[in-house]
N, C-alpha and C positions, 0 to 999 in steps of 0.2 A: 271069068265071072259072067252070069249075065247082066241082062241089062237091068233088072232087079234089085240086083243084088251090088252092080254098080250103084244103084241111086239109094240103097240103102246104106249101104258106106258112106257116099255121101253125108246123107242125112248125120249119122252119127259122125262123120270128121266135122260137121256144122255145129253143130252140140259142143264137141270137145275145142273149137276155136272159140264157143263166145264163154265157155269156162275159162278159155288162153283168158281173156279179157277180164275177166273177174277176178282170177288169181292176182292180175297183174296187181288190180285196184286195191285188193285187201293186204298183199304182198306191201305194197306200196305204202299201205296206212298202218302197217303192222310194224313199220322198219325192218322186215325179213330178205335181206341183202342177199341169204344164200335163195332163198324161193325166187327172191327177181331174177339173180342172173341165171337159173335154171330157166329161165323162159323164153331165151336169147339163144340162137346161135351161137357156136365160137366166133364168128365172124360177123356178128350183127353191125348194123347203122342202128345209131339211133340221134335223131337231129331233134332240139328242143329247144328253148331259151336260151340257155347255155351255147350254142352254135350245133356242131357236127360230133358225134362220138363215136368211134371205130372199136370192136372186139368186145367179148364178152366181159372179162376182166376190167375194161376202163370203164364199159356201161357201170356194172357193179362200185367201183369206184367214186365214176361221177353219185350215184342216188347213194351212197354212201356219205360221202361231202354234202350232198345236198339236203340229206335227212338230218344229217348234225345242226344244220343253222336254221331248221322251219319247227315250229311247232306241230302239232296233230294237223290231222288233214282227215278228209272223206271224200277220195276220189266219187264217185257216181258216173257209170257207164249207163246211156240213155240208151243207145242203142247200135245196132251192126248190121253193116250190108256188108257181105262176104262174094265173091268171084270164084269160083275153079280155077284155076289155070290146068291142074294137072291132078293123080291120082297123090301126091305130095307136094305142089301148091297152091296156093290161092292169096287173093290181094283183098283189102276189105279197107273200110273206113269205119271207126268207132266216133260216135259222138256224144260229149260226156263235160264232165264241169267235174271242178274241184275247188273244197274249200279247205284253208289251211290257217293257221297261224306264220302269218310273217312278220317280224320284227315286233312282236307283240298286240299283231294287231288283226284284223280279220280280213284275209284276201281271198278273192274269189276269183275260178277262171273257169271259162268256157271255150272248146274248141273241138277239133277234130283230130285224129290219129289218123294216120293215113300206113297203111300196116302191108307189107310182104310177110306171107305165113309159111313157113316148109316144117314136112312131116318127115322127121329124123328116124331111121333104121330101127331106133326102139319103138315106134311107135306115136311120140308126142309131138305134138304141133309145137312149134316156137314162133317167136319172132324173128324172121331175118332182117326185115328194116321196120323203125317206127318212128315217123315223123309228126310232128307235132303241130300243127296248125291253129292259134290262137284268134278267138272270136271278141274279148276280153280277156286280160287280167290287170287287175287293180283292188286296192284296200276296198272294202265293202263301205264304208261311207263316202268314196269319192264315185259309185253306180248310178246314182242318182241323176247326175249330171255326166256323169264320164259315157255313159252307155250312147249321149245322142255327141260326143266327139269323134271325131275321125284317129286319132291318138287314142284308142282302147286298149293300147299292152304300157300299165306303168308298171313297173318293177324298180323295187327298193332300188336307189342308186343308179339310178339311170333315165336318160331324159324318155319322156314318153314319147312312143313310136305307135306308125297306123298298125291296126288291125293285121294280122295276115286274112285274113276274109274279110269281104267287104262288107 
């Protein structure tokens, strides 16, 4: 190829990773558990609240479990800075918030994805690893006050912990 026609590939594998991201979101808010783990590796990481999770199948799994106990949600992806590594991959950070129903009540979170992307033999970008990095999350009337604590990840059942960003 030339060099051209390298950075128009490019351009369009850029396109079709910040769709990766969007699929993920409405995937996510759809409860579409086959679309999710279509967007994973066989072999993905994906690390999030929950701790570390290995293979496509337990990803699938875990947001499976974990869609049965929240109410509706509206991920919202703000934005993506993407990397090349290679003509099949690249490393990127998404930064986005979500708002859900947890335990009947309205929680909010903000953070960062921290993303390994490889382009499989068909074709399609997936995710190889996606880590989760939390700015906040907490029930929407404890923001007010929670947003100027150093404790910004509450989650149901669990004593509140700092931030992972500062």
């Amino acid at each position: 190829m030339s060099e051209i026609e390298d950075r128009l590939q490019w351009v369009e594998d850029r396109w079709a990773l910040n769709d990766l991201i969007v699929k993920y979101s409405v995937a996510t808010d759809d409860g579409d558990i086959d679309t999710l783990a279509d967007l994973y590796t066989e072999d993905a990481v994906f690390e999030g609240s929950s701790g570390v999770i290995r293979g496509r199948q337990a990803i699938a799994d875990f947001y499976r479990e974990r869609l049965a106990i929240q109410g509706p949600s509206f991920h919202i992806p703000y934005s993506q800075e993407v990397h090349q590594i290679s003509t099949t991959e690249a490393r990127g950070v998404t930064l986005g918030a979500v708002e859900m129903a947890l335990e009947g009540k309205a929680f909010w979170i903000a953070m960062r994805y921290l993303d390994h992307y490889i382009k499989g033999v068909d074709g399609k970008w997936r995710f190889r690893e996606r880590e989760m990095r939390q700015y906040y999350a907490m029930p929407f009337e404890e923001l007010s006050e929670g947003m100027a604590s150093e404790l910004r990840k509450r989650w149901p059942g669990a004593a509140p912990q700092p931030a992972d960003i500062p």
